[in-house]
Structures are given as structure tokens and as C-alpha cells.
N, C-alpha and C positions, 0 to 999 in steps of 0.2 A: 235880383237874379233875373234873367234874361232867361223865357222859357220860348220854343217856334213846335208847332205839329205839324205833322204828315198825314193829310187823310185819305183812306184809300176805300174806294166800294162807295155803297149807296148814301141814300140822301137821309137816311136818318142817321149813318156815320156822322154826316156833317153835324148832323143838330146836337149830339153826344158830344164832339169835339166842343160846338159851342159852350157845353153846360163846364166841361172841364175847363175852356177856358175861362169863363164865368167866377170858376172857385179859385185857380190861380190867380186868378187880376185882384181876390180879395183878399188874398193870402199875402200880398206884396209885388207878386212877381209880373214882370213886363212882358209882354208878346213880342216876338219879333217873326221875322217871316222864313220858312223852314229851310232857307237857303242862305240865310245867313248865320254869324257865329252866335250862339247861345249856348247856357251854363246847362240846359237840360233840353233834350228833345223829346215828344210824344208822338210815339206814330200811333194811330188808330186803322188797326190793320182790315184785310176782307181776305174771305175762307172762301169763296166763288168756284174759282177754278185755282188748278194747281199755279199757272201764271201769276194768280192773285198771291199763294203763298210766296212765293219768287218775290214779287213787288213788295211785300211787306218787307221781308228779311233783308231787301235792297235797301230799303227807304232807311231802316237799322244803320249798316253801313254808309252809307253815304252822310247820314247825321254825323258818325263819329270821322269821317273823313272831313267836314269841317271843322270838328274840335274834337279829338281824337282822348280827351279826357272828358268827355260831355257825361251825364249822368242819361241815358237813354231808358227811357218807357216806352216799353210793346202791350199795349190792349187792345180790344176789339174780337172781330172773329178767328182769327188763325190762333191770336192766343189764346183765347178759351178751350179751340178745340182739340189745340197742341201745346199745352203749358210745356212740357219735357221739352219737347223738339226746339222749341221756340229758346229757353231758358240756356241751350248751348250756343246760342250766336254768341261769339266774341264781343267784349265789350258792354252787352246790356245789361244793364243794372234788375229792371225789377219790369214782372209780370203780371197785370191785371186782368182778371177777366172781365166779361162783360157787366156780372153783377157787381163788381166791385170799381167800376170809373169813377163812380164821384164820389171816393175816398181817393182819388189822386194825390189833392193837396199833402194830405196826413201822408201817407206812403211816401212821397216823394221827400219832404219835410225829416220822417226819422230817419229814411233812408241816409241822407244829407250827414243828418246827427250821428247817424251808427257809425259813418267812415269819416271822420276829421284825424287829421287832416287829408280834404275829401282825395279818396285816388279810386279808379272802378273795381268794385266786388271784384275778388276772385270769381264768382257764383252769382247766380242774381236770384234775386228772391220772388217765391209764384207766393201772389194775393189772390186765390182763387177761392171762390164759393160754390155751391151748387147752385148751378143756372134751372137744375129742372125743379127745387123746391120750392114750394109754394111762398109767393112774395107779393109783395105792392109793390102797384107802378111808381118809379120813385123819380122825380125828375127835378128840375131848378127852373125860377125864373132866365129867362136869356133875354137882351136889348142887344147883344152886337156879335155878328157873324164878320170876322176879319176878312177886311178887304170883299166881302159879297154887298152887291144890291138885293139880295134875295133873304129874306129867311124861311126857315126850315120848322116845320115843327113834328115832333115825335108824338103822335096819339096813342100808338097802338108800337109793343113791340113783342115778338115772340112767333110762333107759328104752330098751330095743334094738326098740320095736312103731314101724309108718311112719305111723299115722293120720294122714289124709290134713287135718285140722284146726287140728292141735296144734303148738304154740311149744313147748311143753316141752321135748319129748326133744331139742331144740335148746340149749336154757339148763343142760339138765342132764347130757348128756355119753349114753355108754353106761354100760347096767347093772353096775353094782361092788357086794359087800357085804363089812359088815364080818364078820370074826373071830368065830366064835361064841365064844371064851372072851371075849372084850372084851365082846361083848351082854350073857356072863351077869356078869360082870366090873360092869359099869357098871347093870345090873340091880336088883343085889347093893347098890351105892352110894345107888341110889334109894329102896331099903327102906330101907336103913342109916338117909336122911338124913329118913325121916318120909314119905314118897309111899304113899299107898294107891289109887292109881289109877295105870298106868302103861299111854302110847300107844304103840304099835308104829305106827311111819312109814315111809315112802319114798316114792319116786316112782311107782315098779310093785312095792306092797309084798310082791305074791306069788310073786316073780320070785326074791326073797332066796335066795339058793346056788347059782343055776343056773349062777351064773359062777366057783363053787368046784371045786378038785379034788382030792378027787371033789366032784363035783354034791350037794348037801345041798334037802334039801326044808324051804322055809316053814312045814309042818306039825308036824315033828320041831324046830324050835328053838322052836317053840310051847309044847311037850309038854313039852321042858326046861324052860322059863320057867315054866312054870305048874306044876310040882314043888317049886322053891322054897320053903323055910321065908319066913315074913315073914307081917301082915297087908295083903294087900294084893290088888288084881284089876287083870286085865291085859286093854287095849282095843284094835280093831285100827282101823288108820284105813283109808281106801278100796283095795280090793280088788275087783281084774278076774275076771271070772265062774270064766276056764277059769284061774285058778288054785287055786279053790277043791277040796281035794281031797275024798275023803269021810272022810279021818283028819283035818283039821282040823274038819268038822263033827262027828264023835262027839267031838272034845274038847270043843268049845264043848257039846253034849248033853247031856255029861258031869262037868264040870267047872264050881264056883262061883266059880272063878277067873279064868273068861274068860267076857267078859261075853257076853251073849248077843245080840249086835248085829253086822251085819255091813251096811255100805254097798258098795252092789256098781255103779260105774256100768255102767248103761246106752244113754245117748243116745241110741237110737232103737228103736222097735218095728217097725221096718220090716225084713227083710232086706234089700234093694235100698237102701234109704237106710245101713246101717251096712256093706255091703261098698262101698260108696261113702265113708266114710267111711275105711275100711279098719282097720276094725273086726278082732280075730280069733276070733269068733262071730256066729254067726247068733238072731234069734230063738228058735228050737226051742232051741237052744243055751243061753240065758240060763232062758228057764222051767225047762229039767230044774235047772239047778243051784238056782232056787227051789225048786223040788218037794223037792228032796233037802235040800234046809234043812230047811223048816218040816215036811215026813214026820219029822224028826230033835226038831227044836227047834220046835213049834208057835205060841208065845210069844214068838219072836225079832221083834227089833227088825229093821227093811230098810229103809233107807235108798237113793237111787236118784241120778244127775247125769242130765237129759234137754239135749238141745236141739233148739230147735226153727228152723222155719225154714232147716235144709239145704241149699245148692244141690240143687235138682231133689226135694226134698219136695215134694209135690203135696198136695193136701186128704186125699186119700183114704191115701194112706203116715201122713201126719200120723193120720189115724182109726184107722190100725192102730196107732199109738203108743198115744192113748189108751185102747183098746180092752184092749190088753195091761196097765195100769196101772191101769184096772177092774179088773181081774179077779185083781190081784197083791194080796197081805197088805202092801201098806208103809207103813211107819209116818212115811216125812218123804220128801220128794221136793227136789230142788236143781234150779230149772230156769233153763236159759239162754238166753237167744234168741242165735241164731248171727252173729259176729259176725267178716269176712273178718280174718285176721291174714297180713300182707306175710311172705313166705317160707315158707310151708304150700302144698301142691298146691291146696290146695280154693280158696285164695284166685284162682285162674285162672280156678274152674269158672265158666260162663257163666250156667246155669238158676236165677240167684239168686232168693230168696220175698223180694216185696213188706213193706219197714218195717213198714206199717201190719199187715197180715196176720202177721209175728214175734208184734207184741205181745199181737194177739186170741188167737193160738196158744198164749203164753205165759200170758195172764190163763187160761185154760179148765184149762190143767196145773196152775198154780199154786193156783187153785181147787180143784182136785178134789183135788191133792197135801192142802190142809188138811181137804178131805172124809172123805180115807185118815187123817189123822193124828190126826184129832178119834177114828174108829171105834176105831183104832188102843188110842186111851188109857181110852177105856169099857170098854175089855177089863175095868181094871184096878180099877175102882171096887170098893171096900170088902176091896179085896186089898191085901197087903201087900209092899211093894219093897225093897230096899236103894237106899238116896241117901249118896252125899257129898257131903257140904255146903262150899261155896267159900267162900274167903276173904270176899269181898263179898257184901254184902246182897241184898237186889232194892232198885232205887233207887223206885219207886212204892209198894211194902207194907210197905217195912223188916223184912220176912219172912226166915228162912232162902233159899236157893239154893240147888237142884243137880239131878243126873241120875241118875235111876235104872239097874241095869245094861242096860236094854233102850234107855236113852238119851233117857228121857223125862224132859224140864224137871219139875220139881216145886219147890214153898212151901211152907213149914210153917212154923211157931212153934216156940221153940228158944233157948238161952242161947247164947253166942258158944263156950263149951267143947265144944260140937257140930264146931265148924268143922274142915275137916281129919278126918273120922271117917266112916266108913259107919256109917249108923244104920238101923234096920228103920222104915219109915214106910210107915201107911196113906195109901192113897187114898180122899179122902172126896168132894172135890167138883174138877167140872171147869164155869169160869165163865171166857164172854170168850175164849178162846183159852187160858186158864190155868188148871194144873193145881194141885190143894190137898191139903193130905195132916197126917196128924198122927204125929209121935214115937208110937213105940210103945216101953215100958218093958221 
């Protein structure tokens, strides 16, 4: 049987996706790509913003619009944090939560058995557990992330912070990590299996060991990981200000193995807007850990999550947002206009900002975000990066693709034996929003 996913949200989505397909490929069933016709789709959904529900429930649809008899799985975040809601879309057969993914094969499997000859549930069936009782980190070997040059690895999943906003640490339980021999373990596997780029994920990636004992620092399985024989460089995915230590920045300072980029959300320049929030930083708080980067790593990549539109943001809290984001080195900005999510405190708050006013607020960040990013990338003119280059092309130039260590998009010209390699590439031109560069020998 022919199985394709849909993944939606962050990068430890992806590494979850990996492990399911993992169990599928040894159950029998063949991968195909989620755009084409297959006996079963899985979307691996994201609870983010209300958008993100939308996208999931789309991704639903659109599965059974290529085989409108497909056997369709919803897991991830929306459906954990909406079994019911989730469980009426038309058509989908059965619902996993977060802690129950990698029982897909079995689910999918009796599901199959329960309806012969197979036609879609009336009903679809919720696999759900409690996400908030006490469990181990439970994960699988993975060697292949379809169709990526990258892999992903899940360390750390869960979140113990109360932000006053957030779905998440609802969909994903409390803070668990796994086993540092299993990291380097599975590490080990990704080199093995040809990866030269490898993500570090989680939910609150920086949190990793604090629920071991003894207590283990984020910074120290770093330091191990990037000791490793192998060609390869190691990437982190978003990380909280106060986890950043000052021995994970001399690594990154230090070391050509970890790349030199760190996304660090933000969401607001306000104090009073982010202990509203409930945030565990303040303003002053997030600059010094910039300070202490770029004093370190001057060239680093910084990447930001903002949102705008707050309960009880007012014009002038919003100016301070901006104001701080002047005056910050970063090189890409994520911004959100805020959007009430059912079950979050904020979603009570009364002092909501005006639709219209979100999007003006958002068009001015998002603007300026590409003002920083364009500056950002002239740094880099007629200097020379490291790129690997992805499987795929660029669909408009039929140019090489990929990112340099600081995480900047770049194109070149390039034989397909490039793919899969970190190559040293000049920056020669920056046109349009896009970045140009040439193989260097």
C-alpha cells in the first residue's frame, strides 16, 4: 500500500514524520509524495495559530480530493488539542495524538482490518492518551528524511513555561528529553547514512536535560555532538533567550561545526507587553543575550518570532517593538499578527488591538524584517560561504539551492554531483529578493 504525509509547523514535526515513516516502510508500506495518489494519507498537523488549524484541516481535504476513498490520519498538534473538532472533518478515518504517533502502523493496520471491504468510517476513531502524564521519551531510529538534504533530530519535546498565548505546551505535554547516548547514538546513524547538515529540535530546545538526573546542560550535548568524527555541521532550531548559555555561544564562536545562526524568539519589545504575555524575560533581558552573541560571533545569523497586536499593545508598546528591531543585527524576522486561541489565558484578555491595525502593524515589521535581511546579506558580497545544496532545484532559475551556515538562501550554477555536499561559494550578486553566488574550485 502506498502511504504520502503532509507536514505542517516546526522542525521537530518533521523528525516525528520521519519516525512514522520509519514504521511504515517496515510494516510493508511505500512512500509516495503527498501530492500524489496514495492508499493512505498522514498529515502531521500544527496548533500555532488559528491559520495553522485552517492548514491542517485543508491538507485533510486536499488528500481526499486526490483519492477521495484514501484512508486519512490527523495527528500532531491540532489534533491533540482538538480530538472532537478534528474527528468531524468529512472523510478522515482516525485520530492520533501526540503521544500516540508511533503506534500509527498498528492503528492504521486494524483500522484497514476493521472496514473490509475497506470504504471510510462513518465516524473516525480518536487514539488519544494523556499528553500531560508522566511518560518517557519514546523515539526510533531514523536514516531517511524523504526528499530532504537535512536531518532533523528531536532531543527535547514538551514545554513546563505558562505563556499566557500558547496552544503548544498543551499539545505537547511537560518537558522530557531523550538519553544523551541515544542522541549521540542516532547522531552517529545520520552521518553514517550521508546527512551533512543535522537540526537539533524540540519544543523548548534549550530546556534539554533539565528534567535529567543529574540535571545535564543543552550546551554540554552540544559540545559532544560537535566532536564527532564525520563531515558534517550541526544546526539548532529555535531557542529561548535565557537558555542561551555563554558556553554554547564560545561553541558556536568557535567551532565550524555549528553553524553560526541562532533564532531566538522574541515576541515583543515591550516589557509590559511580554510579562503580559508571560514571557520569562524582559526586554533588557533579551538584548544582553544579543550583545553577548554578536561581542562573540559578529557575523551570526538571528533570526526572531514577533507578534503583533497583543491584548492591551497599544501604539506606543508596539514603537518599542519596533524600535528594538532597529537597532538589533537580524538577519530574518517571523511575524505574526496575534491571533485568540480557545484554552490559553490571553484568549479572556478584554484589551484586544483592532483587525485592521494587526495587519498595518504587521505590514511595518514585516517590511523592516526584509530591510534587516536584505542589510543582513550585503554583508556578504564578494565573500565566500559554505552552501549545501538540496535535493531540488529552484523551480523559476533551475539554479542550484541552499543555505549558507549563517542561513542564507543562495543560487548558483552547479552539476547535480553538487547536491547533498557543502561547497565554498562566492557571493556575487544580490537581485529581487535573491541571493546569487558562484562555486568556488
Amino acid at each position: 500500500m502506498k502511504v504520502a504525509f503532509s507536514t505542517l509547523g516546526c522542525r521537530t514535526n518533521q523528525h516525528d514524520t520521519a519516525e512514522m515513516q520509519a514504521l511504515l516502510k517496515k510494516e510493508g508500506f511505500s512512500l509516495v509524495n503527498h501530492k500524489e495518489k496514495a492508499d493512505v494519507y498522514v498529515v502531521n498537523s500544527c496548533t500555532v495559530t488559528q491559520k495553522s488549524d485552517y492548514s491542517s484541516r485543508l491538507a485533510v481535504r486536499k488528500s481526499l480530493g486526490i483519492n477521495d476513498n484514501a484512508l486519512v490520519v490527523l495527528t500532531g498538534c491540532y489534533a491533540q488539542n482538538n480530538p472532537e473538532e478534528a474527528g468531524q472533518i468529512p472523510g478522515l478515518s482516525l485520530v492520533l495524538g501526540n503521544a500516540n504517533k508511533l503506534e500509527v502502523a498498528q492503528a492504521i493496520k486494524k483500522t484497514i482490518a476493521k472496514h473490509q471491504p475497506w470504504n471510510i468510517p462513518e465516524k473516525s476513531e480518536l487514539h488519544m492518551s494523556d499528553i500531560n502524564e508522566l511518560r518517557e521519551f519514546k523515539t526510533i531510529p531514523v536514516d531517511d528524511f524523504q526528499g530532504k538534504t537535512k536531518a532533523f533530530l528531536k532531543i527535547q519535546t514538551g514545554c513546563d513555561e505558562k505563556c499566557s498565548f500558547c496552544t503548544v505546551a498543551r499539545a505537547r505535554g511537560r518537558s522530557i528529553s531523550d538519553s544523551r547516548e541515544n542522541i549521540l547514538q542516532n547522531i552517529r546513524l545520520f552521518i553514517k547514512s550521508g546527512y551533512k547538515e543535522i537540526t537539533l529540535t524540540g519544543i523548548n530546545l534549550g530546556t534539554y536535560g533539565m528534567d535529567s538526573n543529574p540535571p545535564e546542560t543543552f550546551s554540554s550535548l552540544v559540545e559532544e555532538i560537535i566532536q564527532l568524527d564525520g563531515n558534517f555541521r550541526v544546526r539548532l532550531s529555535s531557542i529561548n533567550p535565557m537558555e542561551i548559555d555563554d558556553h554554547l555561544i564560545q561553541l558556536m564562536a568557535s567551532s565550524d561545526k555549528l553553524c553560526p545562526h541562532f533564532h531566538i524568539p522574541l515576541q515583543s519589545g515591550d516589557t509590559s507587553v511580554l510579562n503580559k504575555m508571560r514571557r520569562n524575560y524582559d526586554s533588557a533581558q533579551y538584548l544582553d543575550v544579543i550583545h553577548r552573541i554578536t561581542a562573540q560571533i559578529p557575523t551570526v545569523g538571528l533570526g526572531a518570532d514577533i507578534i503583533v497586536g497583543f491584548p492591551g499593545e497599544t501604539r506606543e508598546k508596539f514603537e518599542n517593538t519596533r524600535d528594538m528591531i532597529d537597532h538589533l543585527p537580524f538577519s530574518h524576522l517571523h511575524v505574526f499578527s496575534y491571533s485568540g486561541r480557545k484554552g490559553t489565558e490571553a484568549f479572556d484578555f478584554s484589551d484586544s488591538v483592532l483587525k485592521e491595525e494587526k495587519k498595518l502593524r504587521n505590514k511595518e515589521l514585516t517590511e523592516l524584517g526584509q530591510t534587516k535581511s536584505l542589510g543582513f546579506q550585503k554583508k556578504f558580497l564578494g565573500k565566500t560561504v559554505s552552501i549545501l545544496f538540496e535535493e531540488q532545484r529552484d523551480r523559476q532559475t533551475g539554479l542550484l539551492k541552499g543555505h549558507s551556515e549563517h542561513y542564507i538562501p543562495v543560487l548558483a550554477e552547479g552539476d547535480d554531483f553538487l547536491i547533498n555536499q557543502i561547497v565554498p561559494v562566492k557571493i556575487q550578486e544580490i537581485n529581487d529578493g535573491q541571493v546569487f553566488g558562484c562555486v568556488q574550485s
